[in-house]
N, C-alpha and C positions, 0 to 999 in steps of 0.2 A: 363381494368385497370391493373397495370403491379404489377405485386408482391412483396413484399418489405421484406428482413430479418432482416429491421432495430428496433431494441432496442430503446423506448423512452427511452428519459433523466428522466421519472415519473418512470419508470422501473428499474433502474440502484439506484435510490434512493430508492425505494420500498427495494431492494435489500441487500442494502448499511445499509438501517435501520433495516433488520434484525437481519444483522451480528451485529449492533451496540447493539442490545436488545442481543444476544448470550453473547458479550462481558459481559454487567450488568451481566448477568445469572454468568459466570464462573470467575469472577473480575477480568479481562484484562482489562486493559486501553487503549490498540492499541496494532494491526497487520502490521507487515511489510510484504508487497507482490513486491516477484518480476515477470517480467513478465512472463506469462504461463496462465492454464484455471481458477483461481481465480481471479486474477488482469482483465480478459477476461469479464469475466462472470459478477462482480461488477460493473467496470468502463468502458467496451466497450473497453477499448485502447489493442490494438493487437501489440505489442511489440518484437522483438527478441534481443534474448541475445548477447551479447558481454563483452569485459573484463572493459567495462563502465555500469557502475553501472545506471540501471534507477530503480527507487522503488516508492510504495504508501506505505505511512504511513495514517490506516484509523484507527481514532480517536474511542475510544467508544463515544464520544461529538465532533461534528463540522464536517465540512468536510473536504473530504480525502488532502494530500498533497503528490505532486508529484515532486519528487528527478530525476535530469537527467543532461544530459553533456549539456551543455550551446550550444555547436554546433549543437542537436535538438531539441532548443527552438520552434522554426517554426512551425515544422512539429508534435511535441509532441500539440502546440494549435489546431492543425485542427484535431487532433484524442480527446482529451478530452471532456470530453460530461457532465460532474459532477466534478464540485467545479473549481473554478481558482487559488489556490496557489501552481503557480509551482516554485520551486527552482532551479536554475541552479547551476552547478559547473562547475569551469573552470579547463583545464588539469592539471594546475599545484594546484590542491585545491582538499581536499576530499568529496567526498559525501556523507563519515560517518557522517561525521559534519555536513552537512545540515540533515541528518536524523536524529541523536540528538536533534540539534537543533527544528525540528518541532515537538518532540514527547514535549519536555518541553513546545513547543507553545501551543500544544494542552491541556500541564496541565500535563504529565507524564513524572515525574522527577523521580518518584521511585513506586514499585511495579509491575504488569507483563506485560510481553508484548509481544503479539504471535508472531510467525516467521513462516513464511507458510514454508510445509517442503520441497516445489520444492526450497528455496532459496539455493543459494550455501552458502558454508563456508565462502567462504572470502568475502561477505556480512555479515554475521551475527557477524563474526568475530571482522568485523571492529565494527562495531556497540556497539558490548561487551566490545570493549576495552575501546572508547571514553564513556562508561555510565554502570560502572560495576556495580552498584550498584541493576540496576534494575534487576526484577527477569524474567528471558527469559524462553520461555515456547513452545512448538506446536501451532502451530495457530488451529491445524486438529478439534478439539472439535468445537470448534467455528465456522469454516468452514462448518463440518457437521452437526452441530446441526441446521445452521440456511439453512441447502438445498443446499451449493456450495458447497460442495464436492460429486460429483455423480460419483466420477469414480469409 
């Protein structure tokens, strides 16, 4: 029988529900993860960077939401393995917006909100500017305390 390195979807929520119990622990309301071995490790989706913004915003309540350019709608569904609201954005539209946007969906319109610290600036940037009110924090507590952060 041939060997498999694949990650259930019971695993990746296993996972997912940790982080979300970290979050209650440290009073975060959500993490923005962009792709690297966090967003890896949580959601299975293997990602590289570009100057197109793809993000999860994972909820301390509900499941994750997934921020990306509308031209890898396709190929983002065949790598997702946990939760299906993916947001696209088109070239000429931001993706700040849709990442606001789904942090208020998920209920956090104000108070803190991790930012894993492989994201770059001008992700978090954006983000700060369209919702200054919330309070922006390290996701790193949160990350480590609940086992994903092993490096």
């Amino acid at each position: 029988m041939p060997q498999t390195n694949e990650v259930s979807e019971s695993t990746y929520r296993q996972r997912i529900a940790q982080v979300q119990e970290a979050m209650k622990e440290f009073g975060i309301g959500a993490i923005v993860l962009e792709p690297g071995p966090a967003m890896l490790y949580l959601t299975g989706v293997r990602w590289g960077r570009s100057e197109r913004t793809f993000a999860v915003v994972l909820p301390e309540k509900g499941e994750p939401v997934y921020v990306l350019p509308g031209f890898e709608e396709m190929r983002a569904h065949e790598l997702i393995r946990v939760g299906d609201d993916v947001r696209i954005w088109q070239e000429d539209e931001s993706p700040f917006q849709r990442i606001v946007q789904a942090l208020k969906d998920r209920g956090v319109a104000a108070g803190r909100v991790g930012i894993d610290d492989s994201a770059r600036f001008f992700v978090f940037d954006g983000i700060r500017k369209l919702a200054p009110k919330l309070d922006y924090v390290s996701a790193q507590q949160v990350l480590k305390a609940s086992g994903v952060d092993k490096r």
